[in-house]
N, C-alpha and C positions, 0 to 999 in steps of 0.2 A: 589507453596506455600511451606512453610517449612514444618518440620517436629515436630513444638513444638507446645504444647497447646495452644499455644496464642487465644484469643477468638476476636483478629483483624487482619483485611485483611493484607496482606501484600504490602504496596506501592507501584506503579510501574512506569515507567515515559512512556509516548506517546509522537507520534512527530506525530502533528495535522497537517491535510492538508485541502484546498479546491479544488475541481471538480465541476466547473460550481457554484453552490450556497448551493452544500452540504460540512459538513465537515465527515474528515475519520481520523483514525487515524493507525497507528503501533506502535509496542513495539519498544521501543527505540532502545531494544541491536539488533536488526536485522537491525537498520541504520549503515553502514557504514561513510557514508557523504552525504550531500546535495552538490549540484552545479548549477550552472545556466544552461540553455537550451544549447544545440549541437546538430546542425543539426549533423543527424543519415543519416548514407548509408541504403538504405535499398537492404534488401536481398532477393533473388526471390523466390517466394512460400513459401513465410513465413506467418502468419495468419496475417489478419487484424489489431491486434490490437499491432504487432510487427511494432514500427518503424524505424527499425533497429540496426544498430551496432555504437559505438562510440570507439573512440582511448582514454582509462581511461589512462594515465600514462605507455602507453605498451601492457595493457590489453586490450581486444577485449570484451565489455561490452553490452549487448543486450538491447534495450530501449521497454519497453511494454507501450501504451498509455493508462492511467489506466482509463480514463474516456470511451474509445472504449472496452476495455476490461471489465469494469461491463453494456456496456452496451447503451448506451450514446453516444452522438452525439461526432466524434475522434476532437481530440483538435487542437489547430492552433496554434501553440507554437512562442510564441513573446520571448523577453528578458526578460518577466515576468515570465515567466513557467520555474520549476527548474525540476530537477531530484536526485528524491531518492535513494540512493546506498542502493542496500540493499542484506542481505545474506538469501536466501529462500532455507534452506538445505543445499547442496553441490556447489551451483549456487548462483553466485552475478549476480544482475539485478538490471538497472537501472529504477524505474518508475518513470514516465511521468505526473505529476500534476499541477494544476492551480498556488497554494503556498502553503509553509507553514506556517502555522497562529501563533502555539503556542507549547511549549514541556510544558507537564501538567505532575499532579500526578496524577493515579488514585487507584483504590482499587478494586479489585475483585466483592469484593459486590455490586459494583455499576452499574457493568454491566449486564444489564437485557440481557436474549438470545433472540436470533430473532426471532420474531414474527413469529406463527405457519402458521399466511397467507403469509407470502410472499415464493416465490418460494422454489424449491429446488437450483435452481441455482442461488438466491439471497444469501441462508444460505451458500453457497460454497464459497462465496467473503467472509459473514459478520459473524465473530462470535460471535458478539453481539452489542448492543447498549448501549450507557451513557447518561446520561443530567449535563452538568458541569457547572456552570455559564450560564445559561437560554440558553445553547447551545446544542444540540442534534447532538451527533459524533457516528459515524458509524466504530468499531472495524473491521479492514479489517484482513483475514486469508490468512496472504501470503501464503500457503501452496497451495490456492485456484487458487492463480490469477495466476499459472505458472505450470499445470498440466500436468503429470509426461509422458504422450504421447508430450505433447504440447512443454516441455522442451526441448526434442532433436530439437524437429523444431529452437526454439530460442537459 
């Protein structure tokens, strides 16, 4: 948020995905690029919802399946499922989702936080909720979905 008075939200853009029949979304400026699926080498004794490693242009780029990762049944990755370049800190990571639907605008205010019942380990993925167009998107907290033990692993 700035630092002026303004008594409105400040814009933001999302790049809306779908997992199975839910949508989710991220901050724009942590996508680097979308691409299409890559079978991934996978690496040994890496967590479940690591599906390995891809050849980005040189780079050795870690693929998380983000639907095994919150939780959910790990994906079957057809030439329909892309993957999200994305920067989580110091770590680019590529995640693993069904598609992307839409890049929206949203505003601060519109995001309600997460429901006091759902887990603590649903609050870890989601930092909040929207309703945009009779659509209900689920604000994902990258910071969440590649924890700071879990990192070295991928």
């Amino acid at each position: 948020m700035s630092q002026t008075q303004s008594t409105e939200a400040e814009p933001r853009k999302v790049v809306a995905f779908r997992i199975g029949n839910q949508e989710f979304c991220v901050d724009i400026m942590s996508v680097r690029e979308i691409r299409t699926w890559t079978p991934a080498t996978p690496l040994p004794r890496s967590p479940d919802f690591v599906r390995g490693v891809i050849n980005l242009r040189g780079f050795v780029l870690p693929i998380i399946d983000l639907a095994a990762r919150f939780g959910f049944p790990p994906a079957e990755p057809t030439a329909q499922n892309v993957i999200i370049v994305t920067q989580i800190g110091q770590r680019t990571v590529g995640l693993l989702v069904d598609a992307v639907s839409d890049i929206l605008t949203v505003t601060d205010d519109l995001v309600q936080p997460t429901p006091d019942i759902a887990s603590d380990r649903a609050a870890a993925f989601v930092r909040g909720v929207f309703v945009i167009e009779g659509r209900m998107i689920s604000f994902v907290a990258l910071e969440g979905v590649v924890p700071s033990a879990e990192r070295e692993a991928a």
